[in-house]
Structures are given as structure tokens and as C-alpha cells.
C-alpha angles and dihedrals in degrees: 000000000000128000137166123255132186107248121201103229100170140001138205160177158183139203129198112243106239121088124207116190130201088240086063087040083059098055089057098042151013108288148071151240083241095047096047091048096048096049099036116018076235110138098160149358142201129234125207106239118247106290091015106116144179095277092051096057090041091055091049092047084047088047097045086043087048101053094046088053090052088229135137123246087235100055086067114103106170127040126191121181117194109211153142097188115049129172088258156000080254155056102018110271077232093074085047088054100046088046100052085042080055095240111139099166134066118040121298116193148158136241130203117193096125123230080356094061107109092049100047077048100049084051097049082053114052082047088062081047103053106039082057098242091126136012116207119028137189111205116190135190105197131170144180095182092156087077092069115039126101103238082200094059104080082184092069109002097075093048109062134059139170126267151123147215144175144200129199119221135193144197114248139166109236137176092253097243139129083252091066124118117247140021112352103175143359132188130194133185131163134187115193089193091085097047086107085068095064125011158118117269090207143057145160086254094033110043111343089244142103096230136177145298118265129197147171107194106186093055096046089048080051101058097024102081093040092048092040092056093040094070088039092062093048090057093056098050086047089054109022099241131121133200098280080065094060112093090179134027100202101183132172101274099232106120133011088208101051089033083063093038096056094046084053105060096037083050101237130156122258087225095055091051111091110219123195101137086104091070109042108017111215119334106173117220083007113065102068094056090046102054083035078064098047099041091053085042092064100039105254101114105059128174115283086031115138108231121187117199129196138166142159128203138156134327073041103277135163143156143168134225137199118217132190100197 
């Protein structure tokens, strides 16, 4: 029996150009390079330049994505943009994005799920993918996370950064099998009693404001490594695969410490895990697609490779996919 899976044909990304280190971190506030390493893994961030927003870097990740696919703008259908910190209230960042990439056909929105963003996107649309309702799709995973922290706040401020980064699916009949290319399972949960744990204190209904980024990191260090393998584990019964299977452990690049945590108990091997948190901190919707981008730059993730992805962000959510590169 046929059926149609989303295949992953390219990926890309883009990073601001400035670079803000945690030894420049340390000169504004107090911290340093030392503190931030041993508790994250983060060594540096970037920051999106005065003017530069979340639709610009999106455009230059699904420029970078399309052009590693081989594939024309126009041939895109469907566009999802995974982000917390859009352009504006309205219209969705998406539109801005399908028009400055010249598409003025097919469907263009935004998703909001937080750190777990890319993945709640790459599942809603390989849903669109495979009930036929659309062909080629761009999901993105942008953020500007720089415009709402609170660079007083050492708790929060030396965490996060600004990126983006994009992957191109398609539509494809395959045999049905593990074996298939693209994405072979997803799984998403999420749980609003803990939104007091990680938030934004502001919001067009709330306070009329943008506000600024909340967190309570001992309690989201707490839940993170139980809820993470929770979903995993739900991806290996779905496709009868374990964790020996797995070639690459692709998760959302918040924390060193939670990212080898989790691979530990889920028994899976340091050398299969993908780390880029170091570079660019966290960087929310955006760090799955971005270490996707490096680890398929320097050869590691092949074709017929098994990825897993994970992340967790706030509300909570969370949520896992299996992918077949």
C-alpha cells in the first residue's frame, strides 16, 4: 500500500550579523563567560540589527532552504512560520514573507507554539501534505527574541538570541514503511497549567504591550527531560524504532545540560546528538531548523538518514518528530 509522505528536499538558514558574546554580556551585567557555560552549554548569540525583523531573517532561511532544494519560489503552496515574535499583531509575518520571496498563490500562516514551534509547524504540515490539499511547502522557524527580554533579567537575558531557519517539503508516494523518506511520525501535547513557569507578562488583550520574557528555570529544567522523552517514546512505539535506530538526535538548542540529560535516559549515544546551542543560544522556533542546517552543511545528516527532532517551549508545549532524510 502506497501512501504520501512529506519529504524533506532542502534545508536553510540565516543568522544576524552581530554577534553578542557572554564576555560582553558580562560587562553589562552580573555574569560571566564561566557562569553562563556551566549552566547552558551558550557561548554566544546573535542579535537582529536595528530595523532587521522577524520576516527579514525568515525570507533569508527560505531563500537559503529553497536554493538547497533546487526548487523555484513559485513552486511553494503552502507556507508555516513558527514564531513568538512576529512583525505585528497582524497580518501573520508568514504573508510578509510569501510576498518578499514574490508568491502570491497557495496559503501563508503563522504558528505560535513557542520553542516548540518548528516542530508543531513541520507536523501541521505534513498533515496539509499528505491529505492533498497542497503539494510544496516552506516551513520556518524565525525569531527576534532579543526584542523581549528583559537585558536586566541574568535569569533570562543571557539565554536567548535571534535566527531563523527553513525546510522545504514535498509531497511523495512512498511504500509505507519505516524505510520511507520524510516525516514518519509526529507527536504533539500540551499542558496551560504551567504557563506560569515561562511566559510573557504582556499582550495586545492583556496589557497593550509587548512585554517581556518570564521564566522559572528550575522548574522548566524540572519538567523538560520527563515531557521530552515522553513524546520520544511515543515516536518509537508509532514506528517501531528505538533509539539504536536513531543516526541523528536533532533537539531544540535551549539548554547543554537538558539537551544530555534527555539523550541519556533515552539511551542514546553523545555522537548521534547535534549541538549548536553554543553558538547561537536559544533561540526558540528557530533552533531545530538551524542546527538541522549545520548538521546537513558539514555532511553528517545524509539522505536515508533517521532524524529525531524534540523541543519544549512555553504553555508548556512539546512535541517529537521522526524523520527519514
Amino acid at each position: 500500500m502506497t501512501v504520501l509522505r512529506s519529504v524533506v528536499l532542502g534545508c536553510g538558514s540565516y543568522l544576524p550579523e552581530r554577534i553578542l558574546t557572554n564576555a560582553e554580556l558580562a560587562r553589562r551585567i552580573d555574569t560571566s563567560d564561566e557562569w553562563i557555560v556551566q549552566r547552558t552549554g551558550i557561548r554566544q548569540r546573535h542579535i537582529a540589527a536595528d530595523g532587521e525583523f522577524t520576516s527579514h531573517l525568515a525570507i533569508n532561511a527560505a531563500r537559503a532552504a529553497l536554493a538547497h532544494a533546487g526548487v523555484d519560489a513559485q513552486s511553494i503552496d503552502l507556507i508555516v512560520l513558527a514564531t513568538s515574535t512576529p512583525d505585528n499583531t497582524f497580518p501573520a509575518t508568514a504573508v510578509a514573507v510569501q510576498n518578499g520571496l514574490g508568491i502570491h498563490h497557495g496559503a501563508a500562516f503563522d504558528l505560535q507554539a513557542v520553542c516548540s514551534g518548528f516542530v508543531f509547524a513541520l507536523a501541521t504540515a505534513d498533515n496539509f501534505l499528505r491529505g492533498g490539499a497542497f503539494k510544496r511547502a516552506l516551513v520556518i522557524g524565525a525569531e527576534t527574541f532579543s526584542r523581549i527580554l528583559d537585558w536586566n533579567d541574568r535569569g533570562t537575558c543571557v539565554l536567548f538570541g535571534d535566527g531563523a531557519g527553513a525546510v522545504v517539503l514535498e509531497a511523495q508516494t512512498q511504500s509505507g514503511k519505516s524505510s520511507d523518506r520524510g516525516v514518519l511520525t509526529s507527536h504533539l501535547r500540551s499542558d496551560g497549567r504551567h504557563k506560569s513557569k515561562l511566559y510573557v507578562d504582556g499582550g495586545p488583550s492583556s496589557t497593550q504591550t509587548v512585554g517581556h520574557l518570564r521564566m522559572e528555570g528550575r522548574e522548566v529544567f524540572k519538567h523538560a527531560v520527563g515531557m521530552i522523552t515522553d513524546v520520544i517514546v511515543d515516536a518509537f512505539d508509532a514506528t517501531g524504532t528505538t533509539a539504536e535506530d536513531i543516526d541523528w538526535f536533532v533537539p531544540h538548542q535551549a539548554n547543554k545540560r537538558i539537551i544530555d540529560a534527555s539523550a541519556h535516559k533515552l539511551h542514546i549515544a553523545p555522537q548521534k546528538v547535534v549541538l549548536t546551542v553554543d553558538r547561537h543560544g536559544n533561540t526558540s522556533a528557530a533552533s531545530i531548523p538551524l542546527a538541522l542546517g549545520v548538521a546537513v552543511a558539514d555532511g553528517r545528516i545524509k539522505q536515508g538518514d533517521l532524524v529525531l527532532l524534540e523541543a519544549m517551549g512555553g504553555g508548556f508545549t512539546w512535541g517529537s518528530a521522526l524523520v527519514r532524510w
